[in-house]
N, C-alpha and C positions, 0 to 999 in steps of 0.2 A: 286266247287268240281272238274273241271277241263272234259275233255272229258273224259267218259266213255267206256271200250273199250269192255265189256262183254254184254249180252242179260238179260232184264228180259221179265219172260211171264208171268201174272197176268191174273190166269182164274176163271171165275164166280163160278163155281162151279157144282154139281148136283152129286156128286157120294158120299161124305163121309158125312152122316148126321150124326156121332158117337156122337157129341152133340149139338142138335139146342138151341142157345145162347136164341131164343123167347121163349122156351117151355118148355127147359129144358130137356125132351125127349131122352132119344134113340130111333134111328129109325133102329134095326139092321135089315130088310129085305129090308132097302132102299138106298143098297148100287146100286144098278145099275150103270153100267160106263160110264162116260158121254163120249162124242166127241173123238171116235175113229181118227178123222181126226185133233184134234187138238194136240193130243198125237202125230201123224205123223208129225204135224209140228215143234214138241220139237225136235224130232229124225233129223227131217232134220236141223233145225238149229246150233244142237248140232255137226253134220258132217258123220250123217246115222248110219245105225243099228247095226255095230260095236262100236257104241261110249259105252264108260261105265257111265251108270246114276245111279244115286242112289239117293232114296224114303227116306224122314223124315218123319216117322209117329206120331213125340212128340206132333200133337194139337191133335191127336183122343185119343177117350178113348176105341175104339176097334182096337188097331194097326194092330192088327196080322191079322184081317179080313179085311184091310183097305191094309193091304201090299201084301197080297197073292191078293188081288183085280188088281194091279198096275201090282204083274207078269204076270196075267194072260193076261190083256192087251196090254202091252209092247209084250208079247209074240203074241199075234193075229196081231202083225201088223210084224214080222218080228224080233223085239229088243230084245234081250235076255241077254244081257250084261248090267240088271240091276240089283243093289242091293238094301236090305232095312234095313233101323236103326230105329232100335226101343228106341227111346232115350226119356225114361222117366223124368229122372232131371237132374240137372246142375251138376252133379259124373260123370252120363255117356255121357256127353256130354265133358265131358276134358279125356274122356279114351283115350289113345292112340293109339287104333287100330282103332276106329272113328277118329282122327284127320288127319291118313295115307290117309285111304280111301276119304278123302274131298277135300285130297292134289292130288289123283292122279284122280277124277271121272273129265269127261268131262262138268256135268250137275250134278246138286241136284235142287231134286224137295219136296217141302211140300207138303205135302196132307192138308184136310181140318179138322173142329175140332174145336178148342177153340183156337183162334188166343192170349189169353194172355197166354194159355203154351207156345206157341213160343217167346214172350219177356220176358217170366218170367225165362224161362227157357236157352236164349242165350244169353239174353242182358248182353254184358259185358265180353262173354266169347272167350278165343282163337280160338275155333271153328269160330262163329260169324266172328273176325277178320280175319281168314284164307278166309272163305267163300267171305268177303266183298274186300279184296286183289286185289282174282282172279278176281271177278267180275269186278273191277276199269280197270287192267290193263292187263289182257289176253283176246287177240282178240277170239271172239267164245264161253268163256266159258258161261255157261246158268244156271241161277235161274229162276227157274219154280214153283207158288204157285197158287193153287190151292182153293177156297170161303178163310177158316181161314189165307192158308197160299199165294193169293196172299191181301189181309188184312192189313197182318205186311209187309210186302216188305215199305211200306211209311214209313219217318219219324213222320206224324202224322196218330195214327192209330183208327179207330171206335174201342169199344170194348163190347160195349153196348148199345142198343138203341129197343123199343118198334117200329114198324114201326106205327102204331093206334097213338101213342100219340107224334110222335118227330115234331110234330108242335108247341108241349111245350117246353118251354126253360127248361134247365136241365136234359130232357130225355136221350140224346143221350152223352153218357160218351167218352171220346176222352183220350188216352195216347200216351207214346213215341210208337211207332214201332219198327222195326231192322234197319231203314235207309238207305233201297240200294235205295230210291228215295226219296228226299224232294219236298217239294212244293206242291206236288200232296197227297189226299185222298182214296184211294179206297172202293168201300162197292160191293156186291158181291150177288147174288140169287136175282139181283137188281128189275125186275119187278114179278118175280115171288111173292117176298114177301112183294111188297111197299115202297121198301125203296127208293125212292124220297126225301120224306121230310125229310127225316134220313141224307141224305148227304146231302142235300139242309140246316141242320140247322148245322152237321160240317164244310159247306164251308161259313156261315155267323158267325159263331165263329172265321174260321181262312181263310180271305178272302184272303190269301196271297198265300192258296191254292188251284187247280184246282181237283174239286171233278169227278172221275171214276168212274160211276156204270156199275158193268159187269155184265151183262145177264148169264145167265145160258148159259153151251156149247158153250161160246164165252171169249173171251180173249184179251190180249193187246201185243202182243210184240213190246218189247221198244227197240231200239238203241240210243250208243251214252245218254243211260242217259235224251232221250231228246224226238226222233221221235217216236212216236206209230204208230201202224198198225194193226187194229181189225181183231180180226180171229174169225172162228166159226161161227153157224148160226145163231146166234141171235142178241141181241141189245147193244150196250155199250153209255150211255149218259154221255157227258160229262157236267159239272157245275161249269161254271168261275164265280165268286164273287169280280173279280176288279172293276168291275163295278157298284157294289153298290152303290147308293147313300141311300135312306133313310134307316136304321136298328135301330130298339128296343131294338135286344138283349142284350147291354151288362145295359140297364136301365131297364128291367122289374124282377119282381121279379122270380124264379123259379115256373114254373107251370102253367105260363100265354103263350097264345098264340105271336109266333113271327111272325114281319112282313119285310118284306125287298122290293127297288124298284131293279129293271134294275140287276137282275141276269139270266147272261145267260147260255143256254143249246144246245146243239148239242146234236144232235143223230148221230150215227156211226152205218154203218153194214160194213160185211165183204168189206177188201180192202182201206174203209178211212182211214185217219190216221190225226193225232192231233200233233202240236208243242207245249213243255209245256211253254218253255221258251218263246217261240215268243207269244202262244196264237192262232196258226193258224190253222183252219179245214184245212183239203186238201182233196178234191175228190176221190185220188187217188195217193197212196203214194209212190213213188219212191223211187226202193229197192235198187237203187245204187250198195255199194259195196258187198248187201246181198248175198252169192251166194247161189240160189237154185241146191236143189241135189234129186229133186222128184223122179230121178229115182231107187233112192238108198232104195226107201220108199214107194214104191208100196204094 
């Protein structure tokens, strides 16, 4: 794919429950907003509080309480030059006042939701392309998603999965993504809700990718397409499966328990960071040519 010259930030999630994939559930009194301080590092990344971001609310099924959520926050930290699209299907998604606004925002962020609205709903569309451009080749520019929507950011994407039963083979269903990252998995509300074994049995399905669980209130920003750097207060495990050797999965029948040798995991807190391509933990990740602008974002 060649170097990447745009930012992704892939955050765990805790503020849009508008529809939990395990339950089925609306949760509308459990919007609470997550990681004040990880939203400041979109802004800072993006190029501070004048940057113009704009909010996709197509994976919730309460947009409009999901979008006024995002002003409100954006606004507590200083940002005010955010907008939000309410973009229900793939009509409004080729509108042409949404395709302006995508062309000219610094950042588009996903909220969370049902992460197949968002491939059902872009895969394949100008938008999508547009979005995917910037991302390749504009130094700075930033996708920001959020449980659903950092999810779809992979080209392979979870879309369903039991966290109780994904020790079973066939539980945990996998499709296309939107593709601004290959190789790599993401699963998201990752120890809150047990999903261990959830990406532990998509990254033995496709060992080829390196599975991301992000913690609630913690996140990944990615450079270059390549380097990660955990943000937020909590946990992000990473789960490489090159190194498999013994696995079941693709000889057992649906419904029986899977077994695998020698897959490994890392744990990340704030400050580590991960090479996808290389395979390497780092301590402590060197932000090179990132230039911080903290002060712009008090």
């Amino acid at each position: 794919m060649g170097s990447v010259k745009g930012k992704l930030i892939a955050i765990g999630g805790a503020e849009d429950k508008g529809t939990d994939l395990e339950t089925g559930q609306i949760h509308r009194n459990n919007l609470n907003f997550f990681e004040l301080g990880i939203l400041r590092r979109i802004v800072e990344e993006t190029g501070g509080k004048s940057s113009r971001i704009e909010v996709v609310t197509t994976a919730s099924m309460i947009p409009h309480e999901v979008g006024d959520n995002y002003l409100s926050a954006f606004g507590k930290i200083g940002c005010n030059n955010v907008g939000v699209m309410h973009i229900r299907n793939r009509a409004d998604a080729a509108h042409e006042a949404y395709i302006e606004r995508i062309q000219a925002c610094d950042a588009l962020m996903f909220s969370g939701g049902n992460q197949m609205r968002l491939t059902s709903t872009f895969g394949g569309t100008r938008f999508l392309d547009i979005l995917m451009d910037r991302y390749r080749n504009e130094d700075g520019f930033v996708v920001a998603g959020t449980s659903a929507g950092a999810m779809a950011m992979s080209n392979t994407m979870i879309y369903e999965g039991n966290a109780t039963r994904a020790h079973l083979k066939g539980e945990v269903k996998i499709t296309t993504g939107l593709g601004f990252m290959n190789d790599v998995i993401f699963d998201s509300h990752f120890e809150k809700r047990g999903r261990f074994g959830r990406l532990a049995q998509a990254v033995a399905s496709n060992p080829s990718c390196i599975g991301i669980g992000l913690g609630e209130d913690t996140g990944m920003l990615i450079t270059e397409g390549n380097q990660m750097e955990a943000i937020g207060s909590g946990l992000v495990m990473i789960i490489d499966g090159h190194d498999i050797r013994h696995s079941n999965i693709a000889d057992i029948p649906d419904g029986n328990p899977i077994s695998m040798e020698n897959l490994k995991v890392h744990f990340c807190e704030k400050g580590n960071g991960y090479k996808v391509r290389e395979r390497i933990f780092m301590p402590e990740v060197q932000t090179g040519s990132v230039v911080k602008k903290q002060v712009d974002v008090e």
